[in-house]
VOGURO-806038 format. One line per 2 residues: their letters; for each residue x, y, z of C-alpha. Coordinates in Angstrom, 3 decimals, m for minus. Layout:
BEGIN
A) X Y Z; ...
***
This chain:
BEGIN
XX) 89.643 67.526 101.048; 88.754 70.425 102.770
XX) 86.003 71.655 105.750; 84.657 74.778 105.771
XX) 84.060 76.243 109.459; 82.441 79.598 111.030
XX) 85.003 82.072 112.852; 83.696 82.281 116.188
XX) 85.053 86.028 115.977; 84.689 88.337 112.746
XX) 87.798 89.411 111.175; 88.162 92.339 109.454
XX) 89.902 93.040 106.122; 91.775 95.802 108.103
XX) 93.074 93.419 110.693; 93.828 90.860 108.299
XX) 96.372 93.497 106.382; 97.845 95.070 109.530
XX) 97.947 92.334 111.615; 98.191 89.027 109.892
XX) 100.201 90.921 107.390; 98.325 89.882 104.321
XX) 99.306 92.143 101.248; 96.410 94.516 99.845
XX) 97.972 93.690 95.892; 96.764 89.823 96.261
XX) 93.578 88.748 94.688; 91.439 88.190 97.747
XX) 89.524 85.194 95.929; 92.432 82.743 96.123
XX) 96.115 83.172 97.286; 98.435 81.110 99.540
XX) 98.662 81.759 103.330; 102.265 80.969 104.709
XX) 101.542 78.783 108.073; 102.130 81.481 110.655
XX) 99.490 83.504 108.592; 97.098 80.612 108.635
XX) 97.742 79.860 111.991; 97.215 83.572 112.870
XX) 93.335 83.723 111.601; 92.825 80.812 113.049
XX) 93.824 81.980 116.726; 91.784 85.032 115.772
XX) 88.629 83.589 114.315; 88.632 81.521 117.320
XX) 88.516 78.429 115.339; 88.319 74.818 117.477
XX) 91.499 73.829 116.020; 90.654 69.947 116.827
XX) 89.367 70.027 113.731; 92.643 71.260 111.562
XX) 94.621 68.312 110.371; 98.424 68.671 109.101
***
């Protein structure tokens, strides 16, 4: 299951590459985040993370 939520803060495709370190060659429609990549955007997007369940 899965719950889509708002960033409370944009994130550009810039900072995503150079600071997340997500690779420009992936299909940006679907790939795999490692956890301290998802964990990343989510500190960045200023997600509530009371709503993230592992």
């Amino acid at each position: 299951m899965t719950y889509n939520d708002a960033f409370n803060r944009r994130i550009t495709r810039n900072e995503l590459i150079e600071q997340v370190g997500l690779s420009t060659d992936n299909y940006w429609g679907f790939f795999e985040l490692t956890d301290e990549q998802f964990n990343n955007i989510i500190s960045r997007g200023k997600i509530n993370e009371s709503i993230i369940i592992d």
